[in-house]
MMTF fields as JSON, N, C-alpha, C and O atoms, coordinates in Angstrom:
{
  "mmtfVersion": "1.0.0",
  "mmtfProducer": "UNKNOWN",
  "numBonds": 323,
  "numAtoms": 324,
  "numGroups": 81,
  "numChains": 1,
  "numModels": 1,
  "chainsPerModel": [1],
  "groupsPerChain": [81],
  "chainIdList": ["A"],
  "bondAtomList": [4, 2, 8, 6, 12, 10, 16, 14, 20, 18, 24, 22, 28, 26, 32, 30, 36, 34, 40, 38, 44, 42, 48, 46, 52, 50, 56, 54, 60, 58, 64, 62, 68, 66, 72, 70, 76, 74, 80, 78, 84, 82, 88, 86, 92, 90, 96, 94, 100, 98, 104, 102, 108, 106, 112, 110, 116, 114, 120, 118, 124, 122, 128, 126, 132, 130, 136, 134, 140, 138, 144, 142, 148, 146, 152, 150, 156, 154, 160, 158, 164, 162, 168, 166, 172, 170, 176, 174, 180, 178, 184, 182, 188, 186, 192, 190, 196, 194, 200, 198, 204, 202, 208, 206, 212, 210, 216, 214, 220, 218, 224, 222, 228, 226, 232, 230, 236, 234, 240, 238, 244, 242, 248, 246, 252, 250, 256, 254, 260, 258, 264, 262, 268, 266, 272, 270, 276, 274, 280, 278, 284, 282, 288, 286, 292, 290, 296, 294, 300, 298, 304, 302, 308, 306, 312, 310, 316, 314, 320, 318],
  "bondOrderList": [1, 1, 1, 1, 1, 1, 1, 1, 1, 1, 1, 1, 1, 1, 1, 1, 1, 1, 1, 1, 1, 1, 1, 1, 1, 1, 1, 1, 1, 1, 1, 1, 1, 1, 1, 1, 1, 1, 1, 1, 1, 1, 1, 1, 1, 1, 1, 1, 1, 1, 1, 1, 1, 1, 1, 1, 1, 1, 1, 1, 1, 1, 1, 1, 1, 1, 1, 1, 1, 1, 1, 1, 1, 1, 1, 1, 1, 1, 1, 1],
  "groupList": [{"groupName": "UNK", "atomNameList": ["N", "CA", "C", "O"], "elementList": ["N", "C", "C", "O"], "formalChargeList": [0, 0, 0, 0], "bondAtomList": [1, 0, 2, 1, 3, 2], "bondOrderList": [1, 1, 2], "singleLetterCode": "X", "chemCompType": "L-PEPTIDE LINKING"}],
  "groupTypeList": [0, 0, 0, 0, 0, 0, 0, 0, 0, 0, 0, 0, 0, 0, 0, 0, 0, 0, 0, 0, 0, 0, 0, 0, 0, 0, 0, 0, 0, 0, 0, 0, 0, 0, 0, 0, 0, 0, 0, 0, 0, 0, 0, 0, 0, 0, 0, 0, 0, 0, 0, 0, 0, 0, 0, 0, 0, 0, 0, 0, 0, 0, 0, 0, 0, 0, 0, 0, 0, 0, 0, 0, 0, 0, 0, 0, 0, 0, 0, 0, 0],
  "groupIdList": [1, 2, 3, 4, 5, 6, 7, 8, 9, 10, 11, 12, 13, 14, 15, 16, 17, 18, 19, 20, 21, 22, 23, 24, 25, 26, 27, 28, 29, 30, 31, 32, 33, 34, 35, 36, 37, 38, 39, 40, 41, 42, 43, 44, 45, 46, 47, 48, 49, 50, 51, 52, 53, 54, 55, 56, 57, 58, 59, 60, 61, 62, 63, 64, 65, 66, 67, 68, 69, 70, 71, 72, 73, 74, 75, 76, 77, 78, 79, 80, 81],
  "secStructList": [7, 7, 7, 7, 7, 4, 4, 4, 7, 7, 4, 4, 4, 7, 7, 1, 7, 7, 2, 2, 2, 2, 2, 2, 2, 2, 2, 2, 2, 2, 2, 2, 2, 2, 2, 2, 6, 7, 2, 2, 2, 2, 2, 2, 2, 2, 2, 2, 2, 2, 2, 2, 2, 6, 6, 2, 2, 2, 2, 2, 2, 2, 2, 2, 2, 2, 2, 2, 2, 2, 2, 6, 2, 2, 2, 2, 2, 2, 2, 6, 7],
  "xCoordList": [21.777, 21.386, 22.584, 23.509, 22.753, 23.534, 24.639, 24.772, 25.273, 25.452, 25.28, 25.303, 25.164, 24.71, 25.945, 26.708, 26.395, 27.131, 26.896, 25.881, 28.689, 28.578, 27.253, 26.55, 27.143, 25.721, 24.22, 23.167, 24.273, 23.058, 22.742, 21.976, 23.599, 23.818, 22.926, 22.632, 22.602, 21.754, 22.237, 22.615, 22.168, 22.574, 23.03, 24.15, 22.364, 23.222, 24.608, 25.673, 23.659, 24.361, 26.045, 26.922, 26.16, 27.615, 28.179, 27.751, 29.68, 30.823, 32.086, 32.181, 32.906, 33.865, 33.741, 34.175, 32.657, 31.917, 32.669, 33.261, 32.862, 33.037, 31.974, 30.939, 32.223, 31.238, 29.952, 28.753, 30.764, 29.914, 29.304, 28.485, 29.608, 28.511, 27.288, 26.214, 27.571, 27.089, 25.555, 24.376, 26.043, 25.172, 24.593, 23.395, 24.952, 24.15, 23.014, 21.986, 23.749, 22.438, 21.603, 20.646, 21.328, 20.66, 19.455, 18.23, 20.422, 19.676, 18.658, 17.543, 18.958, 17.639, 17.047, 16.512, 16.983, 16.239, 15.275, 14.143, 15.538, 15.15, 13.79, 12.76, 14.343, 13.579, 12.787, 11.627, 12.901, 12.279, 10.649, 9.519, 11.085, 10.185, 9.507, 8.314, 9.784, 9.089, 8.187, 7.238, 8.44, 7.519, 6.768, 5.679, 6.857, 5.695, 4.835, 3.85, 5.361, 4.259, 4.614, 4.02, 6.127, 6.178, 7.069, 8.248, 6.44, 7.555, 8.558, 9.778, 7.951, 8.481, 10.008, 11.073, 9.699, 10.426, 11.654, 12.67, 11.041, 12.252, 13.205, 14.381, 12.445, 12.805, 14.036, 15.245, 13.565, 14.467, 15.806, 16.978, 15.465, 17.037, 17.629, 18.69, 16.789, 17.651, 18.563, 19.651, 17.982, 18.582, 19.958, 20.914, 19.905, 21.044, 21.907, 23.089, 21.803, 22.727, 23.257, 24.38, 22.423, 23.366, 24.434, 25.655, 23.513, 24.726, 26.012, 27.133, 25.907, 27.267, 27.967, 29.192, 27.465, 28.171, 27.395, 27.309, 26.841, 26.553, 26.308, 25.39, 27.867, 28.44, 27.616, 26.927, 27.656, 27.289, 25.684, 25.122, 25.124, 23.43, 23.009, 21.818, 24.25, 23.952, 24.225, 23.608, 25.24, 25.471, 24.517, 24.443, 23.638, 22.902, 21.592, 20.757, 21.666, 20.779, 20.506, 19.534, 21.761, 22.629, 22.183, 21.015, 22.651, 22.549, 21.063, 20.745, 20.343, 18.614, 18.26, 17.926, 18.372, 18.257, 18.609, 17.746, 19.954, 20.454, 19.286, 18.659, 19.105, 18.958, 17.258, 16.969, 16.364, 15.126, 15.179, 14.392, 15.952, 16.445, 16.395, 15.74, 17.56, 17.559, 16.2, 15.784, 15.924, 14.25, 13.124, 12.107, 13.331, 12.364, 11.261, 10.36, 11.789, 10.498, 10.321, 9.321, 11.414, 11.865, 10.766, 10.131, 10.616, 9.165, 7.671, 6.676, 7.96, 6.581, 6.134, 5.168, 7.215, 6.638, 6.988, 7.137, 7.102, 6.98, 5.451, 4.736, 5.376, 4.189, 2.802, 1.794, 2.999, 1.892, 1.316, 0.323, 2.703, 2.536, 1.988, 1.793],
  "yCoordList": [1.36, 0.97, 0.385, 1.182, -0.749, -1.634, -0.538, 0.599, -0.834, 0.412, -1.295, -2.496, -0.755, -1.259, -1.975, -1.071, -3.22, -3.734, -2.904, -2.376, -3.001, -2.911, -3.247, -2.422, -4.413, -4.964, -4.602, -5.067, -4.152, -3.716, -1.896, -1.394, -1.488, 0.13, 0.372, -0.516, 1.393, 1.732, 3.179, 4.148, 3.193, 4.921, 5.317, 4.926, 6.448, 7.558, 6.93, 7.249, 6.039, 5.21, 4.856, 4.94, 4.579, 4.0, 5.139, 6.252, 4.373, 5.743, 4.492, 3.28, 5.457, 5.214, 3.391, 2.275, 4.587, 3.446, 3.873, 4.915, 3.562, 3.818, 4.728, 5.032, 5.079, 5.368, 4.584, 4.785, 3.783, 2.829, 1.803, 1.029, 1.687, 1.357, 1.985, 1.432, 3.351, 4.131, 4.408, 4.54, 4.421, 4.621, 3.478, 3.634, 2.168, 1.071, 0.78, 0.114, 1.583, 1.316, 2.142, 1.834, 3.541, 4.125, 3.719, 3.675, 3.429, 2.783, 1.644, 1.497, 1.057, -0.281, 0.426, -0.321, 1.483, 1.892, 2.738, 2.809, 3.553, 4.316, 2.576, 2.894, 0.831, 0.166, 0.151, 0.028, 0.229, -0.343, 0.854, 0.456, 2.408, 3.181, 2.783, 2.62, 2.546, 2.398, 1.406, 1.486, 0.456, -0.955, -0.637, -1.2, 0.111, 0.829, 1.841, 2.535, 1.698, 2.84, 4.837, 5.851, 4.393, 6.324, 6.578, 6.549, 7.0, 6.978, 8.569, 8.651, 9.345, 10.712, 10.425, 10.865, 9.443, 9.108, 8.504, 8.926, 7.57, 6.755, 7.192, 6.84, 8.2, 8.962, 9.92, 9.817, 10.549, 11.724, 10.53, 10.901, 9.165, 8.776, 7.847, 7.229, 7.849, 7.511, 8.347, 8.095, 9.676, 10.658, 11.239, 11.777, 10.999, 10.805, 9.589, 9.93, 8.682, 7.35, 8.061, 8.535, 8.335, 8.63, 9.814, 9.891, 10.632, 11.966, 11.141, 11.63, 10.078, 9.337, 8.58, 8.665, 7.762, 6.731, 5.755, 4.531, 7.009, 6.724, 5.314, 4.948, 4.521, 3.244, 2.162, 1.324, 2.168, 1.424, 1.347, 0.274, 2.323, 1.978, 1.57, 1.307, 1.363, 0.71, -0.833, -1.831, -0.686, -2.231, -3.196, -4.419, -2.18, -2.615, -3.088, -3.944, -2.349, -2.463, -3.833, -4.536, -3.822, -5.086, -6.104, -6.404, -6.769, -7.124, -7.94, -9.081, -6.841, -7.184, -8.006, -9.189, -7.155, -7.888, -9.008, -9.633, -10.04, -11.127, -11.835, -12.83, -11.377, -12.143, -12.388, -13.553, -11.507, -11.733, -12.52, -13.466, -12.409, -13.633, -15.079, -15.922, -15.296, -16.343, -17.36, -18.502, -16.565, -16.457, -16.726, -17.205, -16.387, -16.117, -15.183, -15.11, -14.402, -12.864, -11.979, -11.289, -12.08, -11.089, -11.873, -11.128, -13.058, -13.744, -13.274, -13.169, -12.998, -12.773, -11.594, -11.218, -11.016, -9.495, -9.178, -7.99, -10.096, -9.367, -9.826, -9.291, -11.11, -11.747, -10.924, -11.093, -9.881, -8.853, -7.24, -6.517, -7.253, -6.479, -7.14, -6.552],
  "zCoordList": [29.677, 28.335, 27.618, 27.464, 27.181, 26.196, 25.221, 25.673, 24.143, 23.53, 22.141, 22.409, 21.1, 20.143, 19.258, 18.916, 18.785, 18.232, 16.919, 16.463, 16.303, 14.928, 13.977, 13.394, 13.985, 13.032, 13.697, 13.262, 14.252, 14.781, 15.418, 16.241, 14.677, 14.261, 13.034, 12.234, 12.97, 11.645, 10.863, 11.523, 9.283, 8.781, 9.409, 9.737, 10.012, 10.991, 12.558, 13.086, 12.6, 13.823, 13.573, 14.433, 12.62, 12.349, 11.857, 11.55, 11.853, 12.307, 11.73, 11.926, 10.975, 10.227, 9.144, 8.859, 8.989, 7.426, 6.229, 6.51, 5.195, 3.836, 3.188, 3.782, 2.153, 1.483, 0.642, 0.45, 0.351, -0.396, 0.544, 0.048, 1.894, 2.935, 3.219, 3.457, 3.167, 3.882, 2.607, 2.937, 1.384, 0.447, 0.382, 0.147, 0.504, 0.32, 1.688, 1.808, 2.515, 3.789, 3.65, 4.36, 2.826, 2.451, 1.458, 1.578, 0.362, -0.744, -0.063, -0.563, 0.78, 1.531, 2.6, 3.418, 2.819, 3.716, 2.895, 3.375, 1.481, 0.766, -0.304, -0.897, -0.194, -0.532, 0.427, 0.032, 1.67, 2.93, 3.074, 3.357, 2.757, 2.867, 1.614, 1.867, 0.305, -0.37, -0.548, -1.328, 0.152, 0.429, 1.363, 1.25, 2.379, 2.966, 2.165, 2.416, 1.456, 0.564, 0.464, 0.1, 1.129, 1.377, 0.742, 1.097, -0.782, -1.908, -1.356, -1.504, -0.921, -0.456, 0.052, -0.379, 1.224, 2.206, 1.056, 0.504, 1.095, -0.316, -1.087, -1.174, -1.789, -2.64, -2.018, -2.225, -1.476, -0.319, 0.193, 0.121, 0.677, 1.011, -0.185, -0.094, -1.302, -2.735, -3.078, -3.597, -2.695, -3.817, -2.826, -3.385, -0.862, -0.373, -0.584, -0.541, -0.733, -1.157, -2.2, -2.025, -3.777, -4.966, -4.639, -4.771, -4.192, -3.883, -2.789, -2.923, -1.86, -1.17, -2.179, -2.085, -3.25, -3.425, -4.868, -4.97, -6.004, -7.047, -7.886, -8.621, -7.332, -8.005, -7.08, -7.662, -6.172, -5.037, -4.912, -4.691, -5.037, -5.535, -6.412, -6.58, -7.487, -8.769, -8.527, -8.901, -7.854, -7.785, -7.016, -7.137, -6.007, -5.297, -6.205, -5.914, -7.273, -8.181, -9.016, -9.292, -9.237, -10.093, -9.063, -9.313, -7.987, -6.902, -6.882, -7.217, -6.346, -6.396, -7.704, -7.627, -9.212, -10.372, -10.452, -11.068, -9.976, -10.163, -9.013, -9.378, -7.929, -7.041, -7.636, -7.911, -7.792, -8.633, -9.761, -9.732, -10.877, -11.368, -11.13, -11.742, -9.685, -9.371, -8.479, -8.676, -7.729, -7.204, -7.806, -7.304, -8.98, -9.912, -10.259, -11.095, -9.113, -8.647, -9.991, -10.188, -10.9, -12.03, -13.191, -13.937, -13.282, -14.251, -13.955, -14.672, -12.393, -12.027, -12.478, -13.142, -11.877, -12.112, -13.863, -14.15, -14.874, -15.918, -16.666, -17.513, -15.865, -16.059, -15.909, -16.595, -14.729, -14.363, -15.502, -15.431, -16.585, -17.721, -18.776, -19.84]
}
């Protein structure tokens, strides 16, 4: 069996990450369950990202916001209220 490149490691998989890696791969895996619909799931690896790396899920936050912005996804969805 292969052994898995850096970029193609996942959460648990990688090893001598930062912190603020480590919380940001959380934080999109914690979007990823929630776009499936399993807020449980989501929820449970949100609330591990904040407890890693507080700043870094925010920025991820920040991040998404600009990029919806630029996209224009952020009109749509205010358009739906």
């Amino acid at each position: 069996m292969a052994e898995k490149t850096g970029a193609e490691k996942t959460g648990a998989e990688k090893t001598d990450t930062d912190p603020s890696d480590k919380a940001r791969d959380l934080a999109e895996a914690a979007l990823g369950e929630y776009a499936k619909g399993d807020d449980k799931k989501g929820d449970k690896l949100a609330q591990q990202a904040i407890k890693v790396d507080k700043h870094a899920v925010e920025e991820l936050a920040r991040d998404l916001e600009e990029d919806a912005e630029v996209t224009g996804v952020a009109d749509v969805d205010a358009e739906k209220e």
